[in-house]
C-alpha angles and dihedrals in degrees: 000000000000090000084055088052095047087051095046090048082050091062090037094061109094093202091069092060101059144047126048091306090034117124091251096046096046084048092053093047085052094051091048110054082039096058092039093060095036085054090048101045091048096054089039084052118024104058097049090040094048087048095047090046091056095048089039079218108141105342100143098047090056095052095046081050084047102048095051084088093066084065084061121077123233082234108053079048089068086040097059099037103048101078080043087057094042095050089046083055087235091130127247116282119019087060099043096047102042090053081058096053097048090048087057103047098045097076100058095039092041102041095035086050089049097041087046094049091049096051100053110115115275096203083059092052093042089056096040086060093035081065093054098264110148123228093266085041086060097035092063112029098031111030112028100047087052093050092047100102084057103048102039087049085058085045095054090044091052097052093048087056105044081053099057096037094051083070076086093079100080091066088070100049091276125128128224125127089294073078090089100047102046087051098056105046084054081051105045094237111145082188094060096039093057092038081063098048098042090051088048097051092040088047088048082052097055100044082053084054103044102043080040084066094043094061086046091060091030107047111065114241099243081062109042105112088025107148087356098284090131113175092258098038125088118217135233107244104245135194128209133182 
């Protein structure tokens, strides 16, 4: 009871909620580096995956070339790129660990858009073109909305992903919420050690709901559900060839 009450007191201290190691601070650099990531490996996977889905042209050698980084560990990722960071003169943590969150999240994103595109059904697109439409014309009004469940399920995984993993970055000198807990474990403060490990969570929560609601505005009624990539399911990340 007295640990509950440390922690509560914790929250009720207005001195932990602002300035540079304050609990809103530490949240908005870990937004920040998340979204950034997230931003960057859906415009590095997406695209390509959208277009190889479509052409159905080496699609499984890329996602085999794409899900060799799930044998690597978010952490041997930082490892390596750190002294690559520090010779380039980029510093030591926001680099390191934003290569690792990207790494992460391209394998569901990539693999999940692919796999959508593919199993939409051919009779559809062979009717679609039948009608006049060109490939882009069938690309975005035929298969990606109808990949869409698929895709934004992999969307939503990889974000919470990317959110729980960025805690990472307070091994290499970033901030972030990971902050906390490395601290105090260097410190010896069970408190602050639990404090880290709730907002993340929480913060890993919210990122679930809101890219939950997301799929419920973005994804069209009749789809919803379609290939079981409701709004509130996460999907298994699945390969085809």
């Amino acid at each position: 009871m007295e640990f509950l009450t440390e922690v509560l007191n914790f929250f009720a201290d207005g001195a932990n909620w602002v300035g540079s190691s304050g609990i809103l601070n530490r949240t908005l650099e870990h937004v920040g580096l998340s979204a950034f990531s997230m931003t960057i490996a859906s415009l590095i996977a997406i695209p390509p995956a959208l277009y190889l889905g479509h052409t159905g042209r080496g699609g499984f050698f890329a996602v085999s070339i794409v899900n060799i980084g799930r044998a690597v560990p978010s952490f041997a990722i930082v490892a390596l790129a750190l002294p690559v960071s520090i010779k380039l003169g980029l510093g030591l943590g926001f680099w390191p660990t934003f290569l690792a969150l990207v790494a992460l999240a391209l394998p569901p994103m990539f693999t999940n858009t692919y796999t959508g595109v593919r199993e939409v059904d051919q009779g559809t697109v062979e009717a679609a073109r039948g009608m006049g439409m060109t490939g882009w014309e069938v690309l975005s009004g035929i298969e990606m909305p109808l990949a869409s469940p698929v895709i934004l399920a992999a969307v939503r995984v990889a974000a919470v992903q990317v959110v729980a993993t960025a805690t990472l970055g307070a091994l290499v000198a970033w901030g972030g919420l990971g902050r906390y807990i490395i601290d105090g474990f260097s410190q010896g403060d069970t408190v602050e050690v639990f404090v880290g490990g709730v907002l993340v969570a929480l913060l890993a929560v919210a990122t679930q709901l809101v890219f939950g609601w997301i799929e419920r505005r973005a994804i069209p009624a009749g789809l919803r559900g379609t290939n079981g990539a409701g709004p509130g399911t996460i999907l298994p990340v699945r390969q085809v060839a």
